[in-house]
C-alpha positions in Angstrom: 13.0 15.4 13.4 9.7 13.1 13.3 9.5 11.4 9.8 6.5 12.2 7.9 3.2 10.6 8.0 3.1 8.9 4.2 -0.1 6.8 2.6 1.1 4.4 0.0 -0.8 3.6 -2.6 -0.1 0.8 -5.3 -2.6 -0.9 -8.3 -0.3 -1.1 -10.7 0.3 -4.8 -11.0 -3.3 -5.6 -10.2 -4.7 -5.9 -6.9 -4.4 -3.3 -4.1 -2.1 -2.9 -2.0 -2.2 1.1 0.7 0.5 1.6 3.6 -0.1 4.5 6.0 3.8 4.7 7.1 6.0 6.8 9.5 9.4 6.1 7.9 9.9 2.6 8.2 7.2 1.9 10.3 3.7 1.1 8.9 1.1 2.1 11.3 -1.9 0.1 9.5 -1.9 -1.7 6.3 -4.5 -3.3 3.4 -3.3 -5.8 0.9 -5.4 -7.6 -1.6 -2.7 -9.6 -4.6 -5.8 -9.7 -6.2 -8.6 -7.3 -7.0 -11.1 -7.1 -9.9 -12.9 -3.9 -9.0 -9.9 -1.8 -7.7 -11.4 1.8 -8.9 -14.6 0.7 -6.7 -12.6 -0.2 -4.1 -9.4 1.9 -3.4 -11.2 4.8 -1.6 -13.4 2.8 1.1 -9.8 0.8 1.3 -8.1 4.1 2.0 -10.9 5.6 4.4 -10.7 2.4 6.5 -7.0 2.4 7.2 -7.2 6.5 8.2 -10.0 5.1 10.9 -8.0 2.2 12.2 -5.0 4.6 12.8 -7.5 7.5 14.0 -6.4 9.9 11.3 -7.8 11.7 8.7 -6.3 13.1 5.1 -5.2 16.4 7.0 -3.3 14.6 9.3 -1.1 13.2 5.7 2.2 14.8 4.9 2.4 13.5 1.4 0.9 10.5 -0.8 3.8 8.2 -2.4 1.6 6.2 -5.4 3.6 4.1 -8.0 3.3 5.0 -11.4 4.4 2.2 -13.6 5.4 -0.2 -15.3 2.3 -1.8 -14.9 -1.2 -3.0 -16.6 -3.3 0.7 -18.1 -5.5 0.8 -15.8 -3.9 0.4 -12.8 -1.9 2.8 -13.0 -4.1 5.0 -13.9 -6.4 5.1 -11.2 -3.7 4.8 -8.3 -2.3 7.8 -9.8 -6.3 9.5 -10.6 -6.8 8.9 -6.7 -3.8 9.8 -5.1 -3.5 13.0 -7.0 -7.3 13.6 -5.9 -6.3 13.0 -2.5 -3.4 14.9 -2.8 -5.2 18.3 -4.0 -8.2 17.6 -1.8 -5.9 17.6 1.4 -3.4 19.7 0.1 -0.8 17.6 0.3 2.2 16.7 -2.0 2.4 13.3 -4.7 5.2 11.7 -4.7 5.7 8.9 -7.7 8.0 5.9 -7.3 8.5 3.2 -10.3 7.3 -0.4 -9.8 10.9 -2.0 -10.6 12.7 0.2 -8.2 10.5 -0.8 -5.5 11.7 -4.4 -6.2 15.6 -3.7 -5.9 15.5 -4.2 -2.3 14.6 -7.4 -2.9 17.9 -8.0 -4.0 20.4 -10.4 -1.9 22.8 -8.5 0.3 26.2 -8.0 -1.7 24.6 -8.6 -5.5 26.1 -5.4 -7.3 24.7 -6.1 -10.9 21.2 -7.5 -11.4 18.5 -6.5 -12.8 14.6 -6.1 -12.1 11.5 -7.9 -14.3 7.7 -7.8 -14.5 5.8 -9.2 -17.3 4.7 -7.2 -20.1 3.0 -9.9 -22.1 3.5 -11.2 -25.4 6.9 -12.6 -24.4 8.1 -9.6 -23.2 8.9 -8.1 -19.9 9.6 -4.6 -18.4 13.1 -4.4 -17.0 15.4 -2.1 -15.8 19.6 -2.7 -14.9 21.1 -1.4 -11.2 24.3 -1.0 -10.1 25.4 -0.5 -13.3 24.1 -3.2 -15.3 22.5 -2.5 -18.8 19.0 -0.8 -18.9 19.8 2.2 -16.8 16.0 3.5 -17.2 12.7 1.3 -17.5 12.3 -0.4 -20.7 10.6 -3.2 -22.3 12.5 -5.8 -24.3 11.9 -9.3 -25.5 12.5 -12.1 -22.6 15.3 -13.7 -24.2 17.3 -10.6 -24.1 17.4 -10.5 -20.4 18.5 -13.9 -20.5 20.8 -13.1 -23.2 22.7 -10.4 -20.8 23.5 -13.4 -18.2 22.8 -11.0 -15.5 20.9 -12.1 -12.1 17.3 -11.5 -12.0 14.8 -10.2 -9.2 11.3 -11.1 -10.8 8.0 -11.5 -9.5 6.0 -14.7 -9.2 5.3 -15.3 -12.8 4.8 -18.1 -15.5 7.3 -15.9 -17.8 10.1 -16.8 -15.0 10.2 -20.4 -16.5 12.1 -19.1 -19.8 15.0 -17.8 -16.9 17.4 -20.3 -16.4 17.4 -21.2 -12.3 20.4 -20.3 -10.7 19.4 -16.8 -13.0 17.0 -15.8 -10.4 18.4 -13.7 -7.7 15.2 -13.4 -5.5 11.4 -13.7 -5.7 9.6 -10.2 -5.2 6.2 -9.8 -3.2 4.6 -6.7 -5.2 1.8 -6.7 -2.3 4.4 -4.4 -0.5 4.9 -2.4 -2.9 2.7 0.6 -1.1 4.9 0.5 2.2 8.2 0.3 0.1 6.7 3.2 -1.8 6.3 5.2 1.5 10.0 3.9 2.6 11.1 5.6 -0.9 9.8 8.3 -0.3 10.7 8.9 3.6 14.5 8.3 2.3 14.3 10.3 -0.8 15.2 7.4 -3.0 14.6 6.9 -6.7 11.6 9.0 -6.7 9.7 10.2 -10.0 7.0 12.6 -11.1 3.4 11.5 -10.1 2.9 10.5 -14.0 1.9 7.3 -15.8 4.8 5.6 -17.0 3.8 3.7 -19.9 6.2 2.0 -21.9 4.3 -0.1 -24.4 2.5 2.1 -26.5 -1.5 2.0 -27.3 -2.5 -1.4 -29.0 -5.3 1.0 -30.7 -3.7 2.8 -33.7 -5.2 6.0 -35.7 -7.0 5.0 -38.7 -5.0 6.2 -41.7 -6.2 9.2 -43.5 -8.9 8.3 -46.9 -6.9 10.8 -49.2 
């Protein structure tokens, strides 16, 4: 049985990055690490990868678009377009967390680690595999992650310098994050709904009530 034909899309950590995959095979590619004007952008990006391949959005089984942890407005409008595309083309969305899609990343053999992207303010976004703590995203204050002693796959970040060395089990590329989104997706692994997940909550706060 052929594997589907998947486009991966990914602006949740800033940048761009799309993947037009069949399983593990990525058939044409765009990756930008950094991208102010990504809502401008994302949809001449995704046109020009169908033309490379000679497809079209009818030719798509499904969309796999990560939805979060991440900066606001990344995720929302990878998750805006690729449910557009999705109902346009009539094809399914298939959501996939940012800090899953870094696990691979993970050295052969490592059983308990855990996964980390910034959050700011001196804390990150991190969630626990194989059993380590923080079964489910979360966001907690750096030095609790290095409280729990545990090995760390991060991301290429100033915040890394409060980690003690030999803490960091690997350095993750989030520009791949829309093939290994498309690789989730093909395997059936650690998928979620196509919904923002936003952990820390609105910095605006509802004005208290006069009387």
């Amino acid at each position: 049985m052929q594997s589907p034909l998947l486009l991966g899309i990914d602006t949740a950590l800033g940048g761009l990055s799309l993947s037009l995959c069949r399983g593990d095979e990525e058939i044409a590619g765009i990756r930008h690490p950094t991208l102010n004007d990504q809502a401008a952008q994302l949809v001449p990006s995704i046109e020009a990868i169908l033309r490379e391949a000679g497809r079209s959005y009818a030719d798509l089984d499904g969309i796999a678009v990560t939805v979060g942890p991440g900066g606001f407005t990344g995720v929302r409008i990878g998750l805006a377009t690729a449910r557009a595309v999705g109902f346009a083309a009539g094809k399914p969305v298939h959501g996939v967390t940012t800090l899953a899609l870094m696990a691979p990343s993970a050295p052969a053999g490592l059983t308990h680690f855990l996964c980390a992207l910034p959050a700011g303010r001196e804390q990150v976004y991190v969630q626990g595999f194989g059993g380590a703590p923080y079964a489910e995203p979360v966001m907690v204050p750096i030095e609790e992650i290095v409280a729990t002693g545990l090995p760390c796959v991060v991301t290429e970040q100033p915040w890394t310098d409060a980690l003690p060395k030999d803490r960091i089990a690997a350095m993750h590329d989030p520009a791949r994050h829309a093939y290994l989104a498309c690789c989730a997706v093909s395997r059936h692994e650690g998928l979620a709904a196509p919904l923002p997940l936003y952990i820390r909550p609105p910095d605006a706060k509802p004005q208290a009530p006069l009387v």
